[in-house]
N, C-alpha and C positions, 0 to 999 in steps of 0.2 A: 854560685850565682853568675850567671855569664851577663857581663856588662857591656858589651858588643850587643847584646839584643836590641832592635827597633821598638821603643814603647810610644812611641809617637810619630806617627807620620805627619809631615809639612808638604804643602801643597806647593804647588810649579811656582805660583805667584812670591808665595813667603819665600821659596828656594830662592828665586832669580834676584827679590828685594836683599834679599842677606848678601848674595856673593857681589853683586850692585853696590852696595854700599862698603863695601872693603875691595874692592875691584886692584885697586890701587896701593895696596896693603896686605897682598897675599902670598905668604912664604914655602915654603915647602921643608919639611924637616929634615934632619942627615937621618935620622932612622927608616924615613921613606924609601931612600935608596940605597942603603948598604945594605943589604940581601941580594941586588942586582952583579951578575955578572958586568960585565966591559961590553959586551954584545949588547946587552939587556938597556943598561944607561945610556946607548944613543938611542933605543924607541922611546924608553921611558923616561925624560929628563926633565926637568924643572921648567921647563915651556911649556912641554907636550902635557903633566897632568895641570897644571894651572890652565892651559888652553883649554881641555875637557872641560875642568871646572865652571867657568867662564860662559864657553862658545857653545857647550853642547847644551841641549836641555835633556834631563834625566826621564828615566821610566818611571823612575820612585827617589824619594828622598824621606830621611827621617833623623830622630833624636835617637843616640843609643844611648842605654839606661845608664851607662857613663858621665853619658852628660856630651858628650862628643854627637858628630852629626856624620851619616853617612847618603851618598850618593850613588844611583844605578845607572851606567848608560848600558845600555843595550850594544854590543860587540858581536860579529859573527860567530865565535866559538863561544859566545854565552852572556857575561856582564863583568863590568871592572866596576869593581867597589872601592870610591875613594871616601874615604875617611878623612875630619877636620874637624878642627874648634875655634872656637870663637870667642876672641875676647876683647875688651876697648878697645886697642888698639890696632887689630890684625885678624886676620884669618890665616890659620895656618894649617897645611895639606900633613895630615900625620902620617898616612900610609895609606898603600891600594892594595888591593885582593883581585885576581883574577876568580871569578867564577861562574860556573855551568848556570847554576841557577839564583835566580834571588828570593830573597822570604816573601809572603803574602803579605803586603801591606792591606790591604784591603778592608781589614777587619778592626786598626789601630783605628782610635781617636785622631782628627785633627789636631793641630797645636801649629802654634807661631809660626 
């Protein structure tokens, strides 16, 4: 069963109320970035995916079957897929994915 699948899409509105309300309370994991080279971690570092997060507004966002939430921005070589969860106390960034393309949200239910 692949738990990374999107079973629920969240709309722009729910997207921006969530990261809004833990704004302030957003962490990023060591697992996020140990896979990065020395190179890698000055594009990708604890500002820059929290600033995506934040500042950008996504193409698509949704729930994976996890229970975790993922987000698409739209990138010139394709989309960076951040991954994160959420719970009383914080939002926390679990890990990104560079990729060519993103799934068809199109077809999911709404939710939260």
């Amino acid at each position: 069963m692949n738990t990374t699948r999107i079973i629920k899409k969240i709309s722009y509105t729910n997207y921006k109320q969530l990261v809004t309300q833990y704004k302030q309370k957003i962490s990023v994991s060591h697992h996020a970035l140990d896979h990065l080279s020395d190179a890698q971690r000055e594009i990708n570092n604890e500002e820059e995916l929290i600033s995506v997060l934040t500042e950008e507004k996504p193409v698509g966002a949704g729930i994976q079957r996890n229970g975790n939430y993922a987000a698409f921005f739209r990138r010139k070589w394709g989309f960076l897929r951040l991954i994160f969860s959420v719970s009383d106390s914080r939002l926390e960034i679990i890990t990104f994915i560079n990729l060519e393309t993103m799934p068809n949200l199109a077809g999911l239910k709404n939710g939260k």
